[in-house]
N, C-alpha and C positions, 0 to 999 in steps of 0.2 A: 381628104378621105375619099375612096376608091365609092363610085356610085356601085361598083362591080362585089362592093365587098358582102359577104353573105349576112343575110339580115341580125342571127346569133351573134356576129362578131358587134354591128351597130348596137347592139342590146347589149353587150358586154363593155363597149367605150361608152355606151351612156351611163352604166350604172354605175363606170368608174367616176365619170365625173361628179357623179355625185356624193363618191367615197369619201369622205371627210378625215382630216388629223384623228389618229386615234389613242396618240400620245397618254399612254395607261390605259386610257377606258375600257380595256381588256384584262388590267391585272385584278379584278373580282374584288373591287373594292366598292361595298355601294352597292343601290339596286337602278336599273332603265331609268326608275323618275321617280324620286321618291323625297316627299314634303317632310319636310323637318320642321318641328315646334320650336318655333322661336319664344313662346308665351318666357323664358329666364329671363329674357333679353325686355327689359320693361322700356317702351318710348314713352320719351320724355321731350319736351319742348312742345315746338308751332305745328301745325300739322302743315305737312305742302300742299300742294293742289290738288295729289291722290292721296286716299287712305292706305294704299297697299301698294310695294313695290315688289313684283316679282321675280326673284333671281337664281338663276339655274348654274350652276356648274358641275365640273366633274373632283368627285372625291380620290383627285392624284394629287404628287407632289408641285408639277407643273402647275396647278391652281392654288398654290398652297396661300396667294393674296385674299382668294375668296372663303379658304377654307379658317386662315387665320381670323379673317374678318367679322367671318359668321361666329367661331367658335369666341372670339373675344368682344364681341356686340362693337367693334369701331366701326360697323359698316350703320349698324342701327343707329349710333350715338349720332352719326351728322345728318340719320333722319329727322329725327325728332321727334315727331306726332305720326309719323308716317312708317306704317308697318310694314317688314322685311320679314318676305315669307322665301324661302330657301328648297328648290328640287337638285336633285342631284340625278344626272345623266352617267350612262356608261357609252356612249355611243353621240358623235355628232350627229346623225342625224336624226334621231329623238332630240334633242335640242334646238336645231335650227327648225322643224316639226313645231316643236312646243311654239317659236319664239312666233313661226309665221302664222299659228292659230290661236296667237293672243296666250297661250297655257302661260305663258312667260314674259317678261318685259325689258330682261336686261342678262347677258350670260357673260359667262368669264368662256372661251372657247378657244380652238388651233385656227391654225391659218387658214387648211385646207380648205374645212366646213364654211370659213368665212367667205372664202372664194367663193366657193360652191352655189355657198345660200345667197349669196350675195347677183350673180350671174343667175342662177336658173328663178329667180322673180324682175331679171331683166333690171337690177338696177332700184326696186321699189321698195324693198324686205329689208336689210338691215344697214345700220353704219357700224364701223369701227369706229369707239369713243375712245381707246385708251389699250395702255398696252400693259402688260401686267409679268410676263416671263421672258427667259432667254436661254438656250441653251437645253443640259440635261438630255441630251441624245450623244451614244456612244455605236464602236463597234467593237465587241467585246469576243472573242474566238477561242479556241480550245489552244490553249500556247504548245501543244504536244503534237497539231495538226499544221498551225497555223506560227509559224516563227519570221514574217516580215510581212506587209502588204500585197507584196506582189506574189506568195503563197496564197492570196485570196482565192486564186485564178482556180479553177478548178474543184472548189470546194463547198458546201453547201451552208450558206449562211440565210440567217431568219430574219424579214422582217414582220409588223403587226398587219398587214393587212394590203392587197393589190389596188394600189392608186393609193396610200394612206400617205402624209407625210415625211414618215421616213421611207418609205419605201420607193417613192420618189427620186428623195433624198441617194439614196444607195446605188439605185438606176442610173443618177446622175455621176455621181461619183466613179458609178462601174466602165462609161462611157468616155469618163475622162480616161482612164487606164488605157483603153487603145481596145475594150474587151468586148463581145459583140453578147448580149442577151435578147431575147425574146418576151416586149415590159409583160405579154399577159401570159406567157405560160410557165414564165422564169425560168427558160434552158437557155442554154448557151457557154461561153465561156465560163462563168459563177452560175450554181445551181441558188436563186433567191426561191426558197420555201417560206411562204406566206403563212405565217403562222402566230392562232391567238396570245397575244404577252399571257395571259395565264397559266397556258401549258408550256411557254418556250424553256423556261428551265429544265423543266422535266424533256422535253426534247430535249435537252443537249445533255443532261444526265445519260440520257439513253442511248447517246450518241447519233442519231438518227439527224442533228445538224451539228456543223461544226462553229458554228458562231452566229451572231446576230447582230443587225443593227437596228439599235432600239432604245425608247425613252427610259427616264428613270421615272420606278424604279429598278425595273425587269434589268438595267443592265446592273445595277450593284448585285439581284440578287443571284446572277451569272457569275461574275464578280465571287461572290460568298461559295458559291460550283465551286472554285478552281480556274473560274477566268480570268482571261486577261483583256485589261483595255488597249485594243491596236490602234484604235482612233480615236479623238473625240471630234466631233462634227463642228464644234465652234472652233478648233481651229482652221478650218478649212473658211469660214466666213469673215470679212474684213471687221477688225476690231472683235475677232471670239463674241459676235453676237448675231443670233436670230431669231424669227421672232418664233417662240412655240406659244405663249396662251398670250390671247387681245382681250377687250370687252366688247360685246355686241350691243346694240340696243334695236329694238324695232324703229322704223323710222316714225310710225304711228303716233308711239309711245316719248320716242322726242317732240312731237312736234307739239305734243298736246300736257306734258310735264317736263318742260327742261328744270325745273329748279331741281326735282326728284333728279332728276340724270345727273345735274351737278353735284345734289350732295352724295350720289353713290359716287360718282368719281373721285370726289372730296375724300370719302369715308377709304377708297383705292387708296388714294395720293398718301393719304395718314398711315393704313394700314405697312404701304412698301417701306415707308419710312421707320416705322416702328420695327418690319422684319430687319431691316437692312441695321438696325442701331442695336436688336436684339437679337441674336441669330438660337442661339441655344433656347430661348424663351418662345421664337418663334417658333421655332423646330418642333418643340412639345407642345404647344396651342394646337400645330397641324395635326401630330399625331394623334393628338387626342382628341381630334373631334374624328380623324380618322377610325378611331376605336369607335367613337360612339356609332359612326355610319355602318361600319363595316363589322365589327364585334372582335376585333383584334389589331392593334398598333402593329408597326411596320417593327423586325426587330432593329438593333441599334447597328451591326454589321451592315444594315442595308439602306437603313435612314441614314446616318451619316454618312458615307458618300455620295449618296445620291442628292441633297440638300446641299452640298456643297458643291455641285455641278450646275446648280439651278442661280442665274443673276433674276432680282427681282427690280424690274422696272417701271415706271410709269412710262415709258416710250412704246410704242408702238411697232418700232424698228421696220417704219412704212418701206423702204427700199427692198430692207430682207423678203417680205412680203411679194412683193414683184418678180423677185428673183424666181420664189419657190414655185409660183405660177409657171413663170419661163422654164422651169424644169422639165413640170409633170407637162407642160406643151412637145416640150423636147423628145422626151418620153415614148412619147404618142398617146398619151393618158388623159387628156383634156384638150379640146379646142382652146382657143385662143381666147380669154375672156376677156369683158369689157373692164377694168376697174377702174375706170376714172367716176369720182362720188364715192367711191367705197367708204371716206374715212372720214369723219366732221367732228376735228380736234379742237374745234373754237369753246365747246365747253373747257375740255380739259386744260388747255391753255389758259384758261382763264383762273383756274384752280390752280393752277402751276405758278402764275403770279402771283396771286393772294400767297401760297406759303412759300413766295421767294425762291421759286425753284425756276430752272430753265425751262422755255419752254418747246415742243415739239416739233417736226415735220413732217410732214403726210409725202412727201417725193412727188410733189406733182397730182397725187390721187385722191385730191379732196376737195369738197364740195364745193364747186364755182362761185 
């Protein structure tokens, strides 16, 4: 970076770097941070070391591990004695916020924010314990504007937010093409208009963008518009997987409760297994607790394919992770971060053996 370069633009890379995956946290589901009564959910059993486990996530599809979890008590059941109190974020950095001022103890969250929070306390602030999604980002265009990829070229497509993961994402992609943009003002070859998942429908109703790339469930309900899907973004990744939601924890709050952090990763490991054996059953746990956060269910034109773009995994998909880093560096969107410690999978590995499952790999970026 130019020492020459004007202070405005420095304040403008720093703030991206601290822009976080915002993967839904736009489509108005949910409020900033808001405590949900779990008092339905009655614990039962030992109590562990703490009385209270704090856990934050965002009420999208992309979390739908945390959403199912909460909404069917499996996350509580392998508490025990030990109470799960539930916020709900629209935004990464109210959450990694929360998680660094103690408000929270453990989140289901994007990669970016993970990066982020992970880099700007140098290393001290969180691990990645677990991995929880994959996939559910598309590039979805008006098929009347837009009739092959290389009509990209010239045309204005949406994503959620400058420096956000898919946005990234899309920069990286637009770079592969041969196509020159501009990552913070979005001109160039592809007009990228930066724009909130809650109004992007309504933009391309209005015509004012000609496509987007974006999570679900903003791209089915583009999709339900009259779109069409030009891309989906896992095929562009080896094995159609990456990572869009991990689990966080404070390093604090491992160090001083790993049994808690076990049985929430436990309560993980059960709940993906039960989405993954139940898909229809899971689907409506999500949606219904979605109802209850939000005051209205997803309808069924937008929930089902969007649900059906989403892989739910206990991996971490640590490689992906690295990549998306190496992107927004590409970019020019972030400095070069540290992440070596970022990830300490030795709980969850350990969970993974007790129920006979395979177990992980962190790519090299986990705790020595």
């Amino acid at each position: 970076m130019s020492a020459a370069r004007p202070l405005t633009t420095l304040r403008t890379i720093a703030a991206i770097a601290a822009l976080p995956l915002l993967a839904l946290t736009a489509c108005g589901y949910g409020s900033e941070s808001k405590d949900n009564d779990t008092s339905k959910v009655a614990a039962e059993g030992k109590k562990l070391s703490a009385d209270t486990v704090r856990i934050g996530y965002f009420p999208n599809l992309t979390h739908a591990t945390a959403l199912v979890g909460d909404q069917e008590g499996l996350l509580q059941k392998e508490l025990g004695g030990t109470k799960a109190t539930y916020s709900q974020f629209n935004a990464g950095p109210a959450e990694i916020e929360a998680l660094n001022s103690g408000s929270i103890d453990i989140g289901w969250i994007g990669p970016s924010p993970a990066i982020n929070g992970y880099s700007t306390t140098d290393g001290k602030g969180l691990r990645i314990i677990g991995g929880s999604a994959s996939g559910g980002v598309k590039l979805v265009v008006n098929p009347d504007k837009v009739k092959s990829l290389k009509d990209v070229k010239g045309k204005k497509i949406a994503t959620p937010q400058l420096g956000n993961t898919q946005d990234v994402a899309f920069l990286n992609w637009i770079a592969e093409q041969g196509w020159k943009v501009d990552a913070q003002s979005g001109k160039g070859d592809v007009s990228v208009v930066r724009t909130d998942n809650k109004i992007t429908p309504d933009a391309y109703k209005s015509g004012s963008i000609d496509g987007a790339w974006v999570p679900e469930p903003t791209a089915s309900k583009l999709v339900a518009e009259g779109g069409k899907v030009l891309l989906d973004e896992a095929d562009l990744w080896p094995d159609k997987k990456f990572v869009i939601t991990n689990i966080i924890v404070s390093q604090k709050f491992l160090a001083a409760h790993p049994d808690v952090v076990q049985a929430v990763l436990r309560g993980s490991v059960k709940t993906n297994t039960w989405i993954n054996a139940n898909p229809d059953k899971a689907k409506a746990a999500a949606n219904a607790k979605l109802r209850e956060l939000a005051g209205k269910p997803l309808p069924a034109d937008v929930l089902d394919p969007a649900w059906k773009s989403i892989q739910f995994t206990d991996d971490p998909l640590a490689s992906t992770l690295n990549s998306e880093a190496e992107h927004a560096v590409k970019a020019g969107l972030l400095k070069k971060p540290k992440l070596d410690g970022i990830y300490d999978l030795a709980p969850l590995n350990k969970v993974l053996k007790a129920e006979g499952k395979s177990t992980v790999d962190d790519a090299g970026l986990g705790v020595k």
